[in-house]
C-alpha positions in Angstrom: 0.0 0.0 0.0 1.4 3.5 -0.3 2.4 4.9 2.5 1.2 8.7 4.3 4.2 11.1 3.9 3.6 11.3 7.8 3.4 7.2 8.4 6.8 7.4 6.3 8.8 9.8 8.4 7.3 7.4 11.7 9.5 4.8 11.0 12.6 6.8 11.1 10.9 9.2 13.9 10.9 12.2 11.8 8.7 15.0 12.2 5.0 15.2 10.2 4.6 17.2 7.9 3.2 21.2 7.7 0.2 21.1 5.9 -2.5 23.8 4.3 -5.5 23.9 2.6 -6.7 20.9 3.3 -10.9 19.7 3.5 -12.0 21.4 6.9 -15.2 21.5 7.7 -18.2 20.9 10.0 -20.2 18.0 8.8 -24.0 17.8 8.5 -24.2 14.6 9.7 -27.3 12.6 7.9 -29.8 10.7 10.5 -29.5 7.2 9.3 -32.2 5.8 11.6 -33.7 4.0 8.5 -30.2 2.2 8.1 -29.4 1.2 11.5 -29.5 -2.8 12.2 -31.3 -2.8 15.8 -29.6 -6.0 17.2 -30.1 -7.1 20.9 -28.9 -9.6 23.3 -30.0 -13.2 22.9 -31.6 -13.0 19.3 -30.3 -15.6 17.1 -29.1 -14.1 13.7 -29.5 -15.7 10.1 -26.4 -14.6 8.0 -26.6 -13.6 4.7 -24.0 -12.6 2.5 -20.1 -14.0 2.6 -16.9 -12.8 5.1 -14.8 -10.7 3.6 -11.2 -11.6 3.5 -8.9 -9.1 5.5 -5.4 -10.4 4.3 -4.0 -7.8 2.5 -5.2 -5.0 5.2 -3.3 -7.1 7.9 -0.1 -7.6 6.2 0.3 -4.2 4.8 0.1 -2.6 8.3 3.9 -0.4 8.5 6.3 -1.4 11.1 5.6 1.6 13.0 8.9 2.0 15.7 6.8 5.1 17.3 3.6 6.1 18.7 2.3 9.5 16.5 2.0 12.8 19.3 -1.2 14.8 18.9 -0.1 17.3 16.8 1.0 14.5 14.0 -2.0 13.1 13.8 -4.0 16.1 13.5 -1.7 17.0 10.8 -1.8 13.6 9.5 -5.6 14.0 9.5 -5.6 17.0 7.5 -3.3 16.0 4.5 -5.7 13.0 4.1 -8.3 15.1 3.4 -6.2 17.4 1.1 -5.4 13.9 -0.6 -8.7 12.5 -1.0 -10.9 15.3 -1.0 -13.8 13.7 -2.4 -14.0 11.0 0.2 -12.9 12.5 3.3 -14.8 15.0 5.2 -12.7 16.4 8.2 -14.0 18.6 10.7 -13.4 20.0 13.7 -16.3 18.2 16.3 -15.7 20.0 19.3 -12.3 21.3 21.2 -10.8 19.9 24.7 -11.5 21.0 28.0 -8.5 22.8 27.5 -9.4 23.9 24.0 -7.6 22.4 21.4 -9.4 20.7 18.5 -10.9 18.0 18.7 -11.3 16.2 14.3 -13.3 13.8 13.2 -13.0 12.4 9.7 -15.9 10.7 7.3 -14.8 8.6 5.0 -17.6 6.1 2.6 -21.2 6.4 1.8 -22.1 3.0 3.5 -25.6 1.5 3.9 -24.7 1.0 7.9 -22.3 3.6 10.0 -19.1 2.8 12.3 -17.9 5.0 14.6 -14.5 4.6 16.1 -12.1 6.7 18.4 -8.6 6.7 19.6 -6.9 7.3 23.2 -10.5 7.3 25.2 -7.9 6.7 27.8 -4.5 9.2 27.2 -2.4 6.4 27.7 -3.7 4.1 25.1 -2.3 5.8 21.7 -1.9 2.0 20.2 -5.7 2.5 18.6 -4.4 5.8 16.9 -2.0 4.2 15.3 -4.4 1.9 14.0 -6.4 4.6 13.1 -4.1 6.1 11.4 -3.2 3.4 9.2 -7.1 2.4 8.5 -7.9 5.7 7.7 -5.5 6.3 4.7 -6.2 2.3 3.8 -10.1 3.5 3.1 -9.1 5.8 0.9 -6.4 3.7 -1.1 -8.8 0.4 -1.6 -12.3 1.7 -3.4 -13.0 -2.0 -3.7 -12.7 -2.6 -0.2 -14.2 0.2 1.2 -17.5 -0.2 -1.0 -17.8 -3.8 -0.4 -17.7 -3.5 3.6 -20.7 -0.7 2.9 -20.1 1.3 6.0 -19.9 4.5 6.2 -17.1 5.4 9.1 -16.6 8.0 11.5 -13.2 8.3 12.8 -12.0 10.1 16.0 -8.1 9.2 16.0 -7.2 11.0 19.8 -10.7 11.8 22.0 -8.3 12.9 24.9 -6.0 15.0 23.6 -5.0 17.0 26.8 -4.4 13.9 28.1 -2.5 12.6 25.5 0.0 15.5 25.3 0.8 14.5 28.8 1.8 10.9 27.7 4.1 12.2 24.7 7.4 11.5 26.9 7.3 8.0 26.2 5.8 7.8 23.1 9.2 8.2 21.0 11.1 5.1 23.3 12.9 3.1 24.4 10.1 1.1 25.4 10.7 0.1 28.7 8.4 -0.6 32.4 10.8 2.9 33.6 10.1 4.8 30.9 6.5 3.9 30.4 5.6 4.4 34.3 8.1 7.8 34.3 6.2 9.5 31.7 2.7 8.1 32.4 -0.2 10.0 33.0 -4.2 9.0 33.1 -7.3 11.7 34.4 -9.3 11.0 36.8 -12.6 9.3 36.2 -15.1 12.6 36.5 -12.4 13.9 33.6 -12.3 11.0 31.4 -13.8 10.6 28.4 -15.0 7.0 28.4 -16.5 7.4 31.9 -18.8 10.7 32.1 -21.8 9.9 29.8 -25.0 10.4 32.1 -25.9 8.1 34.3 -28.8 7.5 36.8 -29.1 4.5 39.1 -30.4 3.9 42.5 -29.4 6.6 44.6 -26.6 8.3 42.0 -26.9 10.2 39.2 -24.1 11.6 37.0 -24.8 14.5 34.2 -22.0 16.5 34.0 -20.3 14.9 30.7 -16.9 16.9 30.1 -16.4 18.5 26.6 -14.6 15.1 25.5 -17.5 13.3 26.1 -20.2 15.4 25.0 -18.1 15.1 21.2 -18.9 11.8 21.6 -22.7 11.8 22.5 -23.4 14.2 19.5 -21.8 11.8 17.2 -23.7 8.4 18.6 -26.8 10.2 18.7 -26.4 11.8 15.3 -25.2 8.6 13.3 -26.9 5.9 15.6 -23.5 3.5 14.5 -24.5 -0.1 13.9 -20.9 -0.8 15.2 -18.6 0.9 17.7 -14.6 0.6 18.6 -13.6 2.0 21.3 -10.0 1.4 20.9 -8.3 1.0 24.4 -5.2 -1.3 25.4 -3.6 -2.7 28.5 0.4 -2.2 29.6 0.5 -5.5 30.5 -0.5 -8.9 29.9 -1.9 -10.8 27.1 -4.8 -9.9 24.8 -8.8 -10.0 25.3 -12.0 -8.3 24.6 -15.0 -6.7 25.5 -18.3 -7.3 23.7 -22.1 -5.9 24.1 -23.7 -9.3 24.5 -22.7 -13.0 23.7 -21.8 -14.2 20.5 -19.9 -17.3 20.8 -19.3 -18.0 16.6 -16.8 -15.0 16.7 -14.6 -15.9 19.6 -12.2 -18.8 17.8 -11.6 -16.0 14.8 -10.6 -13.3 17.7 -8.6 -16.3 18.8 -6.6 -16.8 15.4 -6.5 -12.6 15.3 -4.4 -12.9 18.6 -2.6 -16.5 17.3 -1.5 -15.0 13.9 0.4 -11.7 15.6 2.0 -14.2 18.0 0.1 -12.2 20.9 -0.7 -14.5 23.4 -4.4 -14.8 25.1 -4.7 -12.7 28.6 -5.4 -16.0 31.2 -5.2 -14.0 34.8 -7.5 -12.1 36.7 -10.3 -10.0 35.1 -9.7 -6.2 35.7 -12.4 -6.1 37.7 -13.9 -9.2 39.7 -17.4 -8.3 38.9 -17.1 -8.8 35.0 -18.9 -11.8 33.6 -16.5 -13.7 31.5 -18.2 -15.0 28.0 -15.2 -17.4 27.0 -11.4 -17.5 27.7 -10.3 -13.5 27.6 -13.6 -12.4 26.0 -15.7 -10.4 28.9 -19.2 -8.7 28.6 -18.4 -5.2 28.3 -19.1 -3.5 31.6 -20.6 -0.3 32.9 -21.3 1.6 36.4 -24.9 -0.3 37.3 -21.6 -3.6 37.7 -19.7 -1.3 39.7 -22.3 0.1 41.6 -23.5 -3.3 42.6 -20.7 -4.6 43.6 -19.9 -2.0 45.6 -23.1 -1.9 47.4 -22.6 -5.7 48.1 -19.3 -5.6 49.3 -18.5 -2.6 50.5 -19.2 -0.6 53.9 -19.9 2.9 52.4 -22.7 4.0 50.1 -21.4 3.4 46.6 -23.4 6.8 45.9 -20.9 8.8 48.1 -18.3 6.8 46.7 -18.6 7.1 43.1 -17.0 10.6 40.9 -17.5 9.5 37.3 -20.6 8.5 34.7 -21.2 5.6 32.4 -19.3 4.0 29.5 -19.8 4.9 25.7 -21.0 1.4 25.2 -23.7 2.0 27.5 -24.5 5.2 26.1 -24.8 4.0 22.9 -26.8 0.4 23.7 -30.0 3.1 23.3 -29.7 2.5 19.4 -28.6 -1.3 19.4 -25.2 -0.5 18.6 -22.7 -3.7 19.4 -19.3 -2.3 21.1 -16.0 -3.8 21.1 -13.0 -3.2 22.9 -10.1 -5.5 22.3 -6.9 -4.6 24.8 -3.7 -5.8 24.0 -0.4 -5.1 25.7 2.5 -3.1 25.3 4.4 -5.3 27.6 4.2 -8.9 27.9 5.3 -12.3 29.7 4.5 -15.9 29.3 3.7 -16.5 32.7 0.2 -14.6 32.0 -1.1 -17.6 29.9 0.8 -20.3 32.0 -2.2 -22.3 33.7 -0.1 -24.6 35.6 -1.6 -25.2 39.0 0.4 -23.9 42.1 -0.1 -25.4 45.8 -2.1 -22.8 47.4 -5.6 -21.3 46.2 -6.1 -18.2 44.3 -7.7 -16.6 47.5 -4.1 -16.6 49.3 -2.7 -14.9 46.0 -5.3 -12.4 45.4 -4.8 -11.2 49.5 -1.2 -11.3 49.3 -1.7 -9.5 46.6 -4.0 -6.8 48.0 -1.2 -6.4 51.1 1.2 -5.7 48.6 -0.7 -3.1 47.1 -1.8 -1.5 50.2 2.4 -1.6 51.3 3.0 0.2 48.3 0.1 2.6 48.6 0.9 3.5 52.0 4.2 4.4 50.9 2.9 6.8 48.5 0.9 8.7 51.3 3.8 9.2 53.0 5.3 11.3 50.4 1.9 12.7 49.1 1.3 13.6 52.7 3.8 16.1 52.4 2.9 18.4 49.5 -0.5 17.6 49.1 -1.7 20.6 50.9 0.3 22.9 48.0 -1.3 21.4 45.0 -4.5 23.2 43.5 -7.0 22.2 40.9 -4.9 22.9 38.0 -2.4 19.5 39.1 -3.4 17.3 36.5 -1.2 14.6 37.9 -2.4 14.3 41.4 -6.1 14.1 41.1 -6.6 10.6 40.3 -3.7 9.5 42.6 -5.4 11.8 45.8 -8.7 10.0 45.0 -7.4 6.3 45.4 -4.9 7.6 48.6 -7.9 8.6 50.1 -10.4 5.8 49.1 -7.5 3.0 49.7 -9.1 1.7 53.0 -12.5 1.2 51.7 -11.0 -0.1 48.3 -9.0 -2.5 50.0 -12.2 -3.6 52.5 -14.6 -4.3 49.3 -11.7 -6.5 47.4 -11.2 -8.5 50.5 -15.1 -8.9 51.4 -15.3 -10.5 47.7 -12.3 -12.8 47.8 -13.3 -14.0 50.8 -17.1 -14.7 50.0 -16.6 -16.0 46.7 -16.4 -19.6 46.1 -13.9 -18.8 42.9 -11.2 -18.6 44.8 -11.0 -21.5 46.4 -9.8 -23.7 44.1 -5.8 -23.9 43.5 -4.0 -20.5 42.3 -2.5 -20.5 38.3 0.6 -19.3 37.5 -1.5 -16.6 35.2 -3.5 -15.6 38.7 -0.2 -15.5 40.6 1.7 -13.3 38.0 -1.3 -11.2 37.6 -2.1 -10.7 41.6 1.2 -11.0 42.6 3.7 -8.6 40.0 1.3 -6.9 38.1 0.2 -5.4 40.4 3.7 -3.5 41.3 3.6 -2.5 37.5 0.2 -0.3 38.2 2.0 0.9 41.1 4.8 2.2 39.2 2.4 4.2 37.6 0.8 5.8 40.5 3.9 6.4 41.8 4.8 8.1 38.7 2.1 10.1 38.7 3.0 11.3 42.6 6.3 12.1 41.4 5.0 14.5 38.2 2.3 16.1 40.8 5.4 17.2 43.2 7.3 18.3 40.1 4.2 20.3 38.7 4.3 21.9 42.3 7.5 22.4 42.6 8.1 24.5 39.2 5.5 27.2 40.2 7.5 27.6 44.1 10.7 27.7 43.1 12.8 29.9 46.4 9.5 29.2 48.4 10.1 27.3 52.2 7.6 24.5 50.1 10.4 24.1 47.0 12.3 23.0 49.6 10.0 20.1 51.1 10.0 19.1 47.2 13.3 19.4 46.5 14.1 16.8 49.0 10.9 14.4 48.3 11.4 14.2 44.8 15.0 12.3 44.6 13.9 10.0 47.6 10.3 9.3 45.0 12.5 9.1 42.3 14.8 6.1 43.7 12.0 4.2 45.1 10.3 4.1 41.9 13.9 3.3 40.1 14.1 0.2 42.4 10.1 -0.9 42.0 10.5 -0.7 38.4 14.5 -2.9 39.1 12.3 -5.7 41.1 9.3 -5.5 38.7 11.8 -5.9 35.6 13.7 -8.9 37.1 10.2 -10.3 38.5 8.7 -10.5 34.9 11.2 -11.0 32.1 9.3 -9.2 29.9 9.0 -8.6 26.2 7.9 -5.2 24.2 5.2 -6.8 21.7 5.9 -4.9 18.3 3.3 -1.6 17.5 2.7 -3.2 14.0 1.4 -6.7 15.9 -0.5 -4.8 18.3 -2.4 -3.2 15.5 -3.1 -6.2 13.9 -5.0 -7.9 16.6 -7.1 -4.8 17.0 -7.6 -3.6 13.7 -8.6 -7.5 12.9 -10.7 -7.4 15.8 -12.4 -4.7 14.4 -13.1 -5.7 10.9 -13.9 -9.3 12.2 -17.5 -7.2 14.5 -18.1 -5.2 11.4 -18.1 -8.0 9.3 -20.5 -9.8 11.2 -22.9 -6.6 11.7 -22.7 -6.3 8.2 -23.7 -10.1 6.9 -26.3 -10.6 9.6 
């Protein structure tokens, strides 16, 4: 396939390109509600039509070295347009909360529409990579495009403030240091995934951010038939996330995973409330799960607990849309698919597990403790890590309430369990402890010859060399890989066309 002049220069991480005069417009979106296919859970479907063959999009995907920053993919964006102005419509949909565009391209005149969106999650840029390649592939295969029918709506980076604040890493070396060092994720009440309204029992959510609200117009206007979410895990093996059961597609996300050489996710869920529909293939969840679990396990009122709406999924199941979300990993290690048995149950692991967790945590709030007083509203970094610090007791009650009244967990541990409850978990430390170190850093550039630079300048290097020797132990714990970009996009982009497909034959 050819190549974008900007995908080109990614391989050698060169700059993209300065572009002008491209397509830019806002789009009057057409209501479609005579085109959508209503689909809901537990109807049997009669297909029609054949599978189309996704070889040559699979193996054409670059060997991208690099993830794109924000301001390459918006220029990206806009010299597709300028390329292929008759079938791509750009426009700007909205800006960020901190006011920066916000583009979303249109590309086919399909009988059904597909909307997908990169980085719902800042630290997650594999799905605009994929989106980045897909987008330009559209537009270089008429054949393709027509025969799939769809008409697609494309949202490469939803979080863009976000993003910027991941950048640091994005260039390499990809390692667990420089991942954590540079990581950075919102809060939930400021991310876009998890503000769409919400009302259940005795919470209700309706303050969407400006993110989110991008995203509601866009659901509501072109009711998609299909919708990709594109997230992605740091570490582990790869799984998915579906509206509602459908067991005939599992063994060809299976061979997606099998053909990239990406191994299959076998540990603990993310969260121990999600029902599983096969090996690494999970009912997409949404707040109603984690309100309920909550209210079962916890002590507190999940009401008072809770800062953050509903998923897009959710949002969307209004118009029958089916949602996917495939997560693969940028870091992997075969112990997460090794289900060899150990002699002790998975309820020992997952506690030692949750002690380990709270050790680390309450290190954190020893150093957090100390600044925590100087940092304001405008601390990006601290917000999310403040929230957990404070909710860690409570957290760490719940987890242990459902470990120990759940029958699961009696029977004997896997190595996959043990890897995943026992040195994961000091990988999404790192992070948090990363994030702790940017907060005092943020502080500690706007008090420079103040009594407080002082407290930071001698936090910071003792933060610093704690997280150095977490991220030593973790390293030597794991013996980890760095799965390739290009694989990564395979699975997901595969994943992706594999739903579609389906929606589009039944």
């Amino acid at each position: 396939m050819g190549l974008s002049p900007l995908a080109a220069a990614l391989l050698t991480n060169g700059d993209g390109p300065e572009l002008q005069n491209c397509k830019l417009e806002k789009l009057p979106i057409t209501n479609m509600d005579d085109k959508v296919t209503k689909m809901q859970p537990g109807i049997v479907l009669n297909g029609k039509g054949e599978n189309m063959d996704f070889t040559h999009l699979i193996d054409n995907i670059p060997d991208y070295k690099v993830f794109l920053t924000v301001e390459e993919m918006d220029a990206s964006s806009k010299k597709l347009a300028e390329d292929y102005p008759d079938l791509v419509t750009l426009w700007e949909a909205g800006k960020s909360t901190k006011g920066h565009p916000i583009y979303c391209m249109k590309i086919g005149e399909g009988s059904k529409n597909a909307f997908m969106f990169g980085s719902p999650h800042p630290n997650e840029p594999m799905g605009c990579m994929m989106l980045e390649y897909f987008t330009r592939y559209l537009c270089e295969h008429d054949d393709f495009r027509k025969e799939f029918d769809y008409t697609w709506y494309i949202i490469k980076c939803i979080d863009v403030d976000g993003t910027k604040l991941n950048e640091g890493w994005f260039k390499g070396p990809f390692t667990l240091y420089n991942y954590a060092k540079d990581w950075y994720r919102p809060i939930g009440s400021e991310q876009a995934e998890w503000t769409f309204p919400f009302k259940y029992k005795n919470y209700e959510w309706n303050t969407p951010i400006p993110e989110t609200k991008v995203l509601m117009d866009i659901i509501d206007e072109t009711k998609p038939t299909f919708m990709y979410s594109l997230h992605n895990a740091g570490f582990g093996g790869a799984y998915w996330y579906i509206s509602w059961d459908v067991p005939e597609l599992y063994p060809k996300l299976y061979a997606a995973a099998e053909k990239q050489n990406v191994p299959l996710h076998l540990g603990e869920p993310e969260a121990p409330y999600i029902p599983e529909f096969s090996k690494a293939i999970y009912k997409m969840l949404g707040m109603k799960e984690e309100y309920d679990f909550a209210e079962q396990y916890g002590e507190d009122d999940p009401a008072e607990a809770m800062i953050a709406g509903d998923s897009s999924d959710s949002y969307a199941s209004k118009y029958g849309t089916f949602a996917l979300v495939a997560e693969l990993p940028y870091f992997f290690s075969p112990k997460i698919q090794d289900e060899t048995e150990l002699p002790y149950t998975r309820r020992e692991a997952a506690i030692r597990g949750l002690d380990e967790q709270k050790s680390i945590e309450d290190r954190g709030a020893y150093y957090f403790d100390q600044f925590k007083d100087m940092c304001g509203p405008d601390n990006d970094f601290v917000k999310l890590i403040s929230r957990g610090l404070e909710r860690r007791e409570e957290n760490y009650k719940t987890q242990l309430n459902f470990i120990n009244q759940n029958e699961e967990y009696n029977r004997p541990c896997k190595v996959s369990e043990e890897f995943d409850n026992l040195i994961i978990v000091k990988f999404y430390m790192m992070l948090s402890w990363s994030a702790t170190i940017r907060g005092a850093k943020y502080e500690l550039e706007k008090r420079k010859g103040t009594p407080e630079a002082e407290v930071l300048e001698k936090i910071i290097p003792q933060m610093e060399a704690e997280l150095k020797e977490l991220a030593e132990n973790v390293e030597k714990e794991t013996n980890y890989s760095v799965v390739d970009i290009k694989r990564l996009v395979g699975v997901q982009l595969e994943s992706g066309m594999i739903i579609a497909d389906y929606l589009r034959t039944h």
